[in-house]
C-alpha positions, -999 to 999 in steps of 0.1 A, spaced: -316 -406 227 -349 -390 242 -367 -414 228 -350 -446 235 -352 -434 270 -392 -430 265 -392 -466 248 -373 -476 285 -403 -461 305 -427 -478 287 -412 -506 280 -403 -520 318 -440 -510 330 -452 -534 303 -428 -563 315 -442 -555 352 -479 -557 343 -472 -589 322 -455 -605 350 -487 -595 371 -510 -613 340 -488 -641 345 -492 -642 382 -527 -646 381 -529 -665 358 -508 -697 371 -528 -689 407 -559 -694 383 -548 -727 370 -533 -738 406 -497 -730 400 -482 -720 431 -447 -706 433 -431 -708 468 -426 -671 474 -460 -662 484 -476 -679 516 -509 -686 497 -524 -689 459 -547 -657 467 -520 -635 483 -500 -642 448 -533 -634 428 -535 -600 449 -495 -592 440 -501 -600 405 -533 -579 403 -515 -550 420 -488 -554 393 -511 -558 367 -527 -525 381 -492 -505 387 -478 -510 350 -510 -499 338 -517 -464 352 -480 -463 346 -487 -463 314 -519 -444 314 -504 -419 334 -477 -415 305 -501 -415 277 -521 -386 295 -494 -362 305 -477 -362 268 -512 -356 256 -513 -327 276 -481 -313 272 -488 -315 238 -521 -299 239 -542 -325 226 -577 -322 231 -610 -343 224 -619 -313 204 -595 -293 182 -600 -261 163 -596 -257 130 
């Protein structure tokens, strides 16, 4: 169950940063969607996505490899 529930946090920071890919991407190509007032305000919100589900997952990554004790160089 623990780690189903550690799939889950992973897994919805992933959808947000691809959203944010996605999002700058169409404002690359000139595809505007309604919400946002103009094509560089939507590149900012998908960039900030983009950059949210990353250190997300960064953040993740780094504090398990803390917790358990992994370092760049381990004794033997």
């Amino acid at each position: 169950m623990i780690r189903f529930v550690a799939v889950l946090m992973l897994l919805i920071p992933g959808i947000i940063s691809a959203v944010g890919i996605k999002l700058m991407r169409d404002s690359l190509f000139n595809d505007f969607y309604p919400v946002f007032f103009h094509i560089s305000i939507q590149f900012i919100a998908g960039f900030l996505l983009f950059l949210g589900g990353l250190a997300f997952i960064a953040g993740f990554i780094v504090y398990r490899d803390r917790k358990n004790q992994k370092n760049k160089r381990q004794s033997k």
